[in-house]
C-alpha positions in Angstrom: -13.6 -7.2 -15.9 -9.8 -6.8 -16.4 -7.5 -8.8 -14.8 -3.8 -7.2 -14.6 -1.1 -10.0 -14.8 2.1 -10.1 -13.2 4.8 -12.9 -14.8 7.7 -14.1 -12.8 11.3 -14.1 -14.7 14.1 -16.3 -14.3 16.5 -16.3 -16.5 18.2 -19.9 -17.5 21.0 -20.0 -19.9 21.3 -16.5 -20.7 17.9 -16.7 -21.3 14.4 -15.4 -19.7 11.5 -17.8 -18.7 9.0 -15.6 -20.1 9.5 -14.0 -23.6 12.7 -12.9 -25.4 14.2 -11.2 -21.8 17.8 -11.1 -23.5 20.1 -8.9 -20.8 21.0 -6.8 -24.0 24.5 -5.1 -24.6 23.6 -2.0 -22.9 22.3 -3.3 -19.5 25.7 -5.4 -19.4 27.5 -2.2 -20.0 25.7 0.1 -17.3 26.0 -3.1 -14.6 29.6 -4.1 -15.3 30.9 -3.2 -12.4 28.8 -5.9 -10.3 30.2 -9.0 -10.0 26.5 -10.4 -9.2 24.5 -13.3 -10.0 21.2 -11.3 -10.0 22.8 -9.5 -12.6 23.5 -12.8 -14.9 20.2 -15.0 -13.5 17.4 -12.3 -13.5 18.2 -9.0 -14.6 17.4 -9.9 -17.8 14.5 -7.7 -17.7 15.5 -4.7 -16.0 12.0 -3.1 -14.9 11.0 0.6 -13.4 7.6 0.7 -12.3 7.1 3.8 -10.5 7.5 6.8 -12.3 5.8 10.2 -12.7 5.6 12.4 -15.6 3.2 14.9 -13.7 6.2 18.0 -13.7 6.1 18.6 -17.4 3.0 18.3 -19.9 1.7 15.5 -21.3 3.8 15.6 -24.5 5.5 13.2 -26.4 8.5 14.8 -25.9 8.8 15.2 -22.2 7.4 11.6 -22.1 10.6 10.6 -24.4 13.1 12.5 -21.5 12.1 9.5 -19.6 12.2 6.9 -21.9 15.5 8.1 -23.1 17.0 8.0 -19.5 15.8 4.6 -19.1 17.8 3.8 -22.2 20.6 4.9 -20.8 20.0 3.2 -17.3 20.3 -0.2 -18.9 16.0 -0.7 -18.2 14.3 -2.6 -20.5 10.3 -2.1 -19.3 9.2 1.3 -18.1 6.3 1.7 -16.4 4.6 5.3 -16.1 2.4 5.4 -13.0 0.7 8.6 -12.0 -0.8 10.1 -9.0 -4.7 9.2 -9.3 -5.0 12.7 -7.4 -3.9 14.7 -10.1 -6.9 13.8 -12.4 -10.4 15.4 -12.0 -12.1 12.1 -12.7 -10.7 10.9 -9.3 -12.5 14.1 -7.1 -15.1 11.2 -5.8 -11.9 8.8 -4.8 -9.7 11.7 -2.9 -10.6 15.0 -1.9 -9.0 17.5 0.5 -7.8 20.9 0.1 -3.8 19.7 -0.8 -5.0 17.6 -3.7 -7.6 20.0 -5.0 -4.8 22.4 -5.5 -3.3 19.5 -7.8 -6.0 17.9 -9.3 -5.6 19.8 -12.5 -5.3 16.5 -15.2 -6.9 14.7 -17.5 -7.0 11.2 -17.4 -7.7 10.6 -20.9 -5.1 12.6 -22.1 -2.6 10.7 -19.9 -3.7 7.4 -21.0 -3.9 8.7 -24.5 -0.5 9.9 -24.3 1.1 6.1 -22.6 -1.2 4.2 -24.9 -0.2 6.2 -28.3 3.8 5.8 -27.1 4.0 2.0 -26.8 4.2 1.2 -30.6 7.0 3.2 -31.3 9.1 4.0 -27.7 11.8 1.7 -28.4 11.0 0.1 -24.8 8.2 -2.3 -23.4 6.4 0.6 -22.2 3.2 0.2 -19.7 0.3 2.3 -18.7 0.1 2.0 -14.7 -1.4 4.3 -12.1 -0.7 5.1 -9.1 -3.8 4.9 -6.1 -3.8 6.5 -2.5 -5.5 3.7 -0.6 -8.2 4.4 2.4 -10.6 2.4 3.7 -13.4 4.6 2.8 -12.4 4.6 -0.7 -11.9 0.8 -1.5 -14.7 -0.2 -3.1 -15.1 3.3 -5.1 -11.1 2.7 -6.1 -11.5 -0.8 -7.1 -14.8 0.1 -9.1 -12.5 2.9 -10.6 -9.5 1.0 -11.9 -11.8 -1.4 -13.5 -12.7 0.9 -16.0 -9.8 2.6 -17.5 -7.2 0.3 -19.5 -4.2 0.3 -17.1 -1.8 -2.8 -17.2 -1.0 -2.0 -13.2 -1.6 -0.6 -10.5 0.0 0.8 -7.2 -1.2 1.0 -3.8 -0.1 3.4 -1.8 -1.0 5.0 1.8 -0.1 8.8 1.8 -2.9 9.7 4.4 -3.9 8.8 7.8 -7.1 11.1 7.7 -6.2 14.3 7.1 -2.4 14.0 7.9 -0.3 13.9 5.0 2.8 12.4 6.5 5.4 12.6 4.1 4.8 16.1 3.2 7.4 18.6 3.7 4.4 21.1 4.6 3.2 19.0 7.5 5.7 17.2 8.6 5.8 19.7 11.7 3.2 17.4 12.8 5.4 14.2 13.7 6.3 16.3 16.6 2.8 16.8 17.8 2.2 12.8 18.3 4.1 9.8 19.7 6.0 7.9 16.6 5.1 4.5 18.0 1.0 5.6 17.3 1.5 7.2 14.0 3.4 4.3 13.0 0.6 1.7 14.2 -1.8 3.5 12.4 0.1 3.9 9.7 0.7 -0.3 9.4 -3.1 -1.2 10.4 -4.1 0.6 7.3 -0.8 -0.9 5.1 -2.7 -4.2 6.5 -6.4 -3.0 5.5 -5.1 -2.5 2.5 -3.2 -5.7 2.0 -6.6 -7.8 3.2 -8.4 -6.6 0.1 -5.4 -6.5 -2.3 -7.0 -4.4 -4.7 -3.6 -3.3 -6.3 -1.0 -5.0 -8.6 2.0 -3.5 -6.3 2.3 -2.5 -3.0 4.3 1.1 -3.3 7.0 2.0 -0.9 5.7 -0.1 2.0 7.6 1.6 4.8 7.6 5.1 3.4 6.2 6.1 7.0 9.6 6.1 7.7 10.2 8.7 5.4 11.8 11.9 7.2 13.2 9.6 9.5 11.2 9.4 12.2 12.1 5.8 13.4 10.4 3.3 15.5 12.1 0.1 14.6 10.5 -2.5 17.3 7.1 -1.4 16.3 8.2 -1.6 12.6 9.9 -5.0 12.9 6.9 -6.5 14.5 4.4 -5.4 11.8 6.9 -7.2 9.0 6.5 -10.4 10.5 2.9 -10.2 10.7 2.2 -8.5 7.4 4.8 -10.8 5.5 2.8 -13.8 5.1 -0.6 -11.9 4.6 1.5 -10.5 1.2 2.3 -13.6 -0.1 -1.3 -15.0 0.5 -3.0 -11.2 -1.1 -0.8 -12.3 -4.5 0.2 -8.9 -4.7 3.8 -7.6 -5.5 6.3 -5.6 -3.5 8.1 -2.8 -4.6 11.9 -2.3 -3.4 12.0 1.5 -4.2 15.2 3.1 -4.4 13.7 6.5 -3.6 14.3 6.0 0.2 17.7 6.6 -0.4 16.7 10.2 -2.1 14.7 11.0 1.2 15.6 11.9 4.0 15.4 8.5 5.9 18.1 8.1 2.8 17.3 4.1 3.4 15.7 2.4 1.0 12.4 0.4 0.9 11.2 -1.2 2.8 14.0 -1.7 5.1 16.4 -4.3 3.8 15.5 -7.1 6.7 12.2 -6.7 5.4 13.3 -7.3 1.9 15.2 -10.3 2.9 12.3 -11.8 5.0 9.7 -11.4 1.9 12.4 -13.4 -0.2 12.2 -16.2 1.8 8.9 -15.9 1.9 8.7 -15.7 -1.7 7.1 -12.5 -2.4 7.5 -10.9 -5.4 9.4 -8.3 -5.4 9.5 -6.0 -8.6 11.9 -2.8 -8.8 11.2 0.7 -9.1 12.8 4.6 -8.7 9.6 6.4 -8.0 11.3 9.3 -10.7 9.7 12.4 -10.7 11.9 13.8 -13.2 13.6 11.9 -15.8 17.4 11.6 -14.2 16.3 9.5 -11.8 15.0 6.9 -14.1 16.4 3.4 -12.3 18.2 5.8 -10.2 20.8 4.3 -7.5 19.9 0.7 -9.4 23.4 -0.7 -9.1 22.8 -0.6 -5.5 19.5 -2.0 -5.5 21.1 -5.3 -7.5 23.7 -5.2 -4.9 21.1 -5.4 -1.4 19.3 -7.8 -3.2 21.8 -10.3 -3.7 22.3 -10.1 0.1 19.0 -10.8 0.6 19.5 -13.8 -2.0 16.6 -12.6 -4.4 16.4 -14.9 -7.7 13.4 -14.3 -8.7 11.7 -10.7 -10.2 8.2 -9.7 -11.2 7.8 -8.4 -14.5 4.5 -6.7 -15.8 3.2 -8.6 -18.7 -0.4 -7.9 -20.0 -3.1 -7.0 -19.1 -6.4 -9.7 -20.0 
């Protein structure tokens, strides 16, 4: 059974706890402009967890669009972290009409394609996937990842039942419930989810909040409670500077949040959630910037996987 391993960094000296996490030239050059001390005491490893490839084929070339921004964005470990709906060897783990029409992928090619790019990419480069939690599908997901070599994975809750909430296509259905109930369900299932940890990352933990559709004393309350259950699950939070794409344009989770699993010492780790290769560690400078506020010093970096 594979285990996938998360390492902690802190740098000390100039210098990375774990391996040879030198903030290199290039990363000084694209975060020059912030007078930080996340820059100088952990960003030595500059990581991007979440991103798709799924717009182009699954080519070395278009792959290399992505590693080449991430170049240029100062990263220094890229992970590549499809949609499990995309490929028809997840049919059993998802499957309603809006992913059928997508499920057109397969997953050997993808992991041939991440797995044949690592020698030579010129970046620590990871395999990861990215999995749309339910209850119903728990078991069957965790049964799934077990088998296929990923170094990661993400959990992420894109349906309650048949409502996909953040899609543009239905999000006319906000309108035909209260906020305060989708929002409740929503978190319930974020906590499901949490209880049985069967992810390396929790992805975009507040993305309910996505078109902006706001119910901030419900929200606040489920933080609290979910904030300790976190750190006990051992898995990692994402701060995702997609938020700030959408049109909630705030990132996640919520920046109290953020702050709260700090002190809590959560792991955080940091991500885009690209879908096309400009917004590789899009809006990172940013990101560096909130969590200072929120006193982060400490950043989980994807290692191995044993």
């Amino acid at each position: 059974m594979g285990v996938e391993r998360c390492y902690n960094t802190v740098g000390t000296g100039g210098r990375a706890a774990e391996g040879n996490g030198l903030l290199n030239r290039r990363t000084l050059r694209v975060y020059r402009n912030i007078e930080s001390p996340l820059v100088r005491l952990i960003f030595m490893i500059i990581t991007d967890y979440h991103v798709h490839i799924e717009r182009g084929p699954y080519t070395r070339d278009w792959l290399n669009r992505f590693i080449e921004q991430a170049h240029k964005a100062g990263i220094t470990s890229l992970g590549i972290s499809e949609h499990a709906y995309r490929f028809h060897q997840t049919k059993h783990l998802l499957d309603n009409p809006w992913v059928n029409q997508r499920k057109t992928q397969d997953l050997d090619e993808y992991i041939n394609l991440i797995q044949g790019a690592k020698k030579d990419a010129g970046i620590d480069l990871k395999l990861g996937i990215e999995m749309d939690w339910m209850p119903e599908n728990s078991d069957a997901m965790k049964d799934f990842l077990k088998q296929y070599p990923f170094d990661y994975s993400i959990g992420s809750i894109h349906w309650l039942g048949g409502f996909g909430f953040d899609l543009e296509e239905m999000k006319g259905q906000w309108r035909q419930g209260m906020v305060e109930d989708i929002y409740n369900t929503y978190f319930g299932l974020l906590e499901q989810m949490i209880d049985q940890a069967p992810c390396t990352i929790i992805g975009h933990a507040d993305v309910i909040k996505v078109f902006g559709f706001k119910a901030d004393a419900y929200s606040y309350g489920w933080h609290r409670k979910l904030t300790p259950k976190i750190k006990a699950s051992g898995m990692r939070v994402e701060v995702s500077t997609a938020g700030w794409r959408k049109p909630v344009k705030e990132i996640y989770p919520h920046p109290s949040w953020i702050k709260l699993l700090v002190q809590s010492g959560v792991p955080i780790v940091l991500s885009s959630d690209a879908h096309k290769p400009e917004d590789v560690g899009a809006l990172y400078p940013q990101a560096i910037d909130l969590l200072t506020t929120a006193n982060c010093i400490n950043l989980a970096v994807v290692r191995e996987r044993v």
